[in-house]
N, CA and C of each residue as an Amber inpcrd file, in Angstrom:
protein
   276
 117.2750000  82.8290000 210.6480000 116.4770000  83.9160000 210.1430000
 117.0200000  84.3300000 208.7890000 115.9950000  84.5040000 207.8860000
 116.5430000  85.1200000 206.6920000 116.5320000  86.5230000 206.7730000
 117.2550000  87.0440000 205.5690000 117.4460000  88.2720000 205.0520000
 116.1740000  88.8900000 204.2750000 115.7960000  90.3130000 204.0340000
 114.5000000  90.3690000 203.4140000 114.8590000  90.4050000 202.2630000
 113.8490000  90.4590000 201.4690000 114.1380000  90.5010000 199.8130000
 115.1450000  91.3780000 199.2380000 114.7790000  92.9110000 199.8910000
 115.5720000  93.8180000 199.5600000 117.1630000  94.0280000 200.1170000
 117.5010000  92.7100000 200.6700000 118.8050000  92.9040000 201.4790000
 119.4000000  92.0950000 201.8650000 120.7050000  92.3760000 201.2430000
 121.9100000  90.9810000 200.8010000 122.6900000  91.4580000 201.7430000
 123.2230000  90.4620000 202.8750000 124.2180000  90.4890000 203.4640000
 125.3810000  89.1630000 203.3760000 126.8990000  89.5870000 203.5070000
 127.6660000  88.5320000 203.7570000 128.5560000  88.6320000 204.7710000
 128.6220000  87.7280000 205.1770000 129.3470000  87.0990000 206.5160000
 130.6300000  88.0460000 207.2090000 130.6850000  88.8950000 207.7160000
 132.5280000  89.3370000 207.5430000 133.6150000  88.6020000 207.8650000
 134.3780000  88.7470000 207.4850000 135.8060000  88.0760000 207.5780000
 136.3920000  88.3370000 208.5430000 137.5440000  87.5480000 209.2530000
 138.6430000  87.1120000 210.7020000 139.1870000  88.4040000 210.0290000
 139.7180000  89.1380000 211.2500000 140.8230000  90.4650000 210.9090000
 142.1090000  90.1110000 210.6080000 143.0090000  90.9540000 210.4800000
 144.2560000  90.4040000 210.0600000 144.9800000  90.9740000 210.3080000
 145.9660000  91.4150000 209.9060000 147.4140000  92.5900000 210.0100000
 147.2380000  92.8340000 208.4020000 146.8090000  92.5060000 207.5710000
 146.9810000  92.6550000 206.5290000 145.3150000  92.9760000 205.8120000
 144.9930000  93.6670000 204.9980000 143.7340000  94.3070000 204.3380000
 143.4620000  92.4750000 203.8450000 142.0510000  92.1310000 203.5160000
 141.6310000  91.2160000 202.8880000 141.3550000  92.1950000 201.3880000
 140.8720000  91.5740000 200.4650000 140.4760000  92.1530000 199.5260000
 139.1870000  92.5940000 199.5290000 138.7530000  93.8890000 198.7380000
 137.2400000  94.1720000 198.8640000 136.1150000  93.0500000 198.6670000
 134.8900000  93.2530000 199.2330000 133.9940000  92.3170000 198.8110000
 132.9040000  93.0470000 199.3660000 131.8290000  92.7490000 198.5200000
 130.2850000  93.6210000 198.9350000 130.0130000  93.0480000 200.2960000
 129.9430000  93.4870000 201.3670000 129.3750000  93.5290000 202.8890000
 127.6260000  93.5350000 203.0620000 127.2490000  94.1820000 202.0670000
 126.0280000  94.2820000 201.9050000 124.9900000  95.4090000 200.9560000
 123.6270000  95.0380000 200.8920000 123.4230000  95.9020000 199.8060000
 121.8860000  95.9060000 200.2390000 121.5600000  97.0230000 200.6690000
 120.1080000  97.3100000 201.3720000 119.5300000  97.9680000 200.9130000
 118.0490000  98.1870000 200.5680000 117.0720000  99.1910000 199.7130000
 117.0970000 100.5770000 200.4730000 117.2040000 101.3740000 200.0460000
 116.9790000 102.8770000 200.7060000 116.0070000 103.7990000 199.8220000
 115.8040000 104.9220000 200.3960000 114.8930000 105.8700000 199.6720000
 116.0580000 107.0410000 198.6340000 115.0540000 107.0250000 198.0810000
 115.8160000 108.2450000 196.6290000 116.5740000 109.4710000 197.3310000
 117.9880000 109.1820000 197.0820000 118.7510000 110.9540000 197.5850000
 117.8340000 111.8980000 197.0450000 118.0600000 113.4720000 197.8880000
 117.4200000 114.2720000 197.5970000 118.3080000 114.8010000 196.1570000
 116.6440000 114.9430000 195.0400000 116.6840000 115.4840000 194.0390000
 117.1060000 114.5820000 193.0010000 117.1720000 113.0650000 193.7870000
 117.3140000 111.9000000 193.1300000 115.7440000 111.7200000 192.2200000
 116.1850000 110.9330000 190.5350000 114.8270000 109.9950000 190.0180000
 114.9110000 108.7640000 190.3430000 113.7540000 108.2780000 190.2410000
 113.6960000 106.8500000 190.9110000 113.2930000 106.2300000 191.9220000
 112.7310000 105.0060000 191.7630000 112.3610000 104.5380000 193.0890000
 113.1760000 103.5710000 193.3800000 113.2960000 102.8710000 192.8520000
 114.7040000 101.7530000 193.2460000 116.4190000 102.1730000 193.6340000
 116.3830000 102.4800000 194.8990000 117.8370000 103.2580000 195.1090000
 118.3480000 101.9820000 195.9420000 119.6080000 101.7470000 196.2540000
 120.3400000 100.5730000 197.2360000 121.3040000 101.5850000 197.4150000
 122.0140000 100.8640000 198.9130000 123.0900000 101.4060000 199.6340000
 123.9420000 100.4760000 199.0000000 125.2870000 100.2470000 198.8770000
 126.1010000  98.9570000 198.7720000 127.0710000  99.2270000 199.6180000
 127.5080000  98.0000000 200.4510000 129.1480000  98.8230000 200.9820000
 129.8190000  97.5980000 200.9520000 131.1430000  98.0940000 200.7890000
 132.2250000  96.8330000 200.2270000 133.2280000  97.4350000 201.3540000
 133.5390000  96.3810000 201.9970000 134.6200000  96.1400000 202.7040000
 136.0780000  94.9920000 203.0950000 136.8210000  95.5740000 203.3560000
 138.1220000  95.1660000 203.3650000 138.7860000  94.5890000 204.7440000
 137.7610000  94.6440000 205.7890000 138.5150000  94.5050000 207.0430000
 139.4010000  95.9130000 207.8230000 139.7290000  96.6210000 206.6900000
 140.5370000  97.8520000 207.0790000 139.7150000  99.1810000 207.1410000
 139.0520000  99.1120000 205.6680000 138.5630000 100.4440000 204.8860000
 136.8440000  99.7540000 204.9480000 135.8060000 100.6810000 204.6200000
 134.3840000 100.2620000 203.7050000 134.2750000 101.1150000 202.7910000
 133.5760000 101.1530000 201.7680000 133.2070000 101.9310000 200.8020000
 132.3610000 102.0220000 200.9560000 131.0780000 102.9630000 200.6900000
 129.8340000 102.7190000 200.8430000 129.2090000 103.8140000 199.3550000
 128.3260000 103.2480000 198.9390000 127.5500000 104.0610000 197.2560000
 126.3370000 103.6150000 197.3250000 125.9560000 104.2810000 196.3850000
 124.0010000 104.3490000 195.9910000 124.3990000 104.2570000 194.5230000
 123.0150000 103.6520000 194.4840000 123.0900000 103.1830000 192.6300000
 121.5900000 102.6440000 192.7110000 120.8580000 103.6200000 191.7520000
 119.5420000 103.1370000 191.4200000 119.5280000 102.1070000 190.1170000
 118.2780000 100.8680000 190.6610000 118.7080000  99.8620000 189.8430000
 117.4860000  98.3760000 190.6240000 117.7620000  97.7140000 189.9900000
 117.0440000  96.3330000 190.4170000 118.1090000  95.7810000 192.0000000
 117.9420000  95.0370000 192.8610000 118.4160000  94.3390000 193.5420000
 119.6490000  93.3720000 193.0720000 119.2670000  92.9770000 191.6960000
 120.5540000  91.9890000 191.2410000 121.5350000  92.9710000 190.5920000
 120.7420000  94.1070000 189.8950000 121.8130000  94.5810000 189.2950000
 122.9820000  95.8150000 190.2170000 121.8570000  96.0070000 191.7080000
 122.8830000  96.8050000 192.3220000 124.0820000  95.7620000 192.4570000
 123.8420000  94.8320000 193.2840000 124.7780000  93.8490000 193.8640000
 125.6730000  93.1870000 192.8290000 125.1480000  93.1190000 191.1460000
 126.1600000  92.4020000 190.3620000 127.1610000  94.0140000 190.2850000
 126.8810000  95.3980000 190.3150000 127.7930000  96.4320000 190.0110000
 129.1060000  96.7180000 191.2940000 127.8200000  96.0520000 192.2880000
 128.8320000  96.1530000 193.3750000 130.5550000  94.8200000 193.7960000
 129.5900000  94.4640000 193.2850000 130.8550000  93.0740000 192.8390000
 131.5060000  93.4500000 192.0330000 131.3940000  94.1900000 190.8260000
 132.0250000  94.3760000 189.8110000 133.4550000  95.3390000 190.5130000
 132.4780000  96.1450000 191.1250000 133.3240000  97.6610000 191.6110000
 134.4020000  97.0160000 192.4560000 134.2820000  96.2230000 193.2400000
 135.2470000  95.3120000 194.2900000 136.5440000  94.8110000 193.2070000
 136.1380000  94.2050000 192.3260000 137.0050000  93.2800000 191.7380000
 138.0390000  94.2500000 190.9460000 137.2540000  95.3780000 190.7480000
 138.0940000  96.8380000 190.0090000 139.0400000  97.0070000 191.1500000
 138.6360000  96.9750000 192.3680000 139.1830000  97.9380000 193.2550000
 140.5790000  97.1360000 193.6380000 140.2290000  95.5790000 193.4530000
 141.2960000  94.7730000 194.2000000 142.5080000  94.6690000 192.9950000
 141.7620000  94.6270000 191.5060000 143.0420000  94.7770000 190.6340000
 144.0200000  95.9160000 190.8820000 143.4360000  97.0890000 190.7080000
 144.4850000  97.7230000 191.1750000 145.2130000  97.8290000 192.8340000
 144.8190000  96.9920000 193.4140000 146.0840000  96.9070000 194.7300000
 147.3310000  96.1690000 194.3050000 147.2190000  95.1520000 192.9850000
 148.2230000  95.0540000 192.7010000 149.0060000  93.8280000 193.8970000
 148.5270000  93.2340000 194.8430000 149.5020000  92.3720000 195.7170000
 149.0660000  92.7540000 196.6400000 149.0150000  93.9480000 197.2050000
 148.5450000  94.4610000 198.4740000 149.7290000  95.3950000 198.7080000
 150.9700000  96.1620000 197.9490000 152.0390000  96.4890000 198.3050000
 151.7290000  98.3010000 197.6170000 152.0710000  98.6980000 198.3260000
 151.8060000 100.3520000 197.9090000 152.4450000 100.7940000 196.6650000
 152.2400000 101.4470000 195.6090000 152.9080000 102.4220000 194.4690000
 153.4020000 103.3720000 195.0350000 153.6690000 104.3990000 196.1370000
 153.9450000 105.0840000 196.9690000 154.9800000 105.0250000 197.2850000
 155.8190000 106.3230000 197.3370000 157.4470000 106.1620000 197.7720000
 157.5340000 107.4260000 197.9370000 158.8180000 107.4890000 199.2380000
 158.9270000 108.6910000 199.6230000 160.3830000 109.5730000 199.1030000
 159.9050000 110.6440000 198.6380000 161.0230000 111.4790000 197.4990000
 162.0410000 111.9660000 198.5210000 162.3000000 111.6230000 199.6610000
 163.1800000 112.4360000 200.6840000 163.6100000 111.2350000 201.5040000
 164.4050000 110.3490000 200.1870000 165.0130000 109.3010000 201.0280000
 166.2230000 109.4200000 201.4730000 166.5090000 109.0830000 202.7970000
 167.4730000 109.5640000 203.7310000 168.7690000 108.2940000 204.1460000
């Protein structure tokens, strides 16, 4: 069975002990938030295995899904390895 026009899905990924990196999960047509312009609104949600993100962005079908890719690839540069910036000031 296919997907409809308005709606990109991808496969999810084996779990892990460890976060995979973000990647768009999917990106489905929805109706205009209230007090939203526009008729072209999408859901996108990018997930990690751990976390999802989920946003609206009015726009064409390619161009939600090329922003949503974009936003992933932002998100995974800064993880940096996968190792936290975080440290605790009350080391014992």
């Amino acid at each position: 069975m296919t997907a409809p026009a308005s709606r990109q899905e991808v496969a999810p990924k084996a779990a892990s002990n460890q976060a995979a990196p973000f990647a768009v999960a999917r990106v489905e047509k929805i109706g205009a938030p209230d007090g939203a312009v526009g008729q072209n609104w999408y859901r996108y949600v990018l997930d990690n295995g751990r976390s999802s993100i989920v946003g609206q962005r009015c726009g064409s079908l390619k161009d939600v899904t090329a922003y949503a890719n974009q936003y992933a690839v932002q998100l995974n540069s800064r993880n940096g390895g996968g190792s936290s910036t975080w440290t605790s000031r009350n080391k014992k």
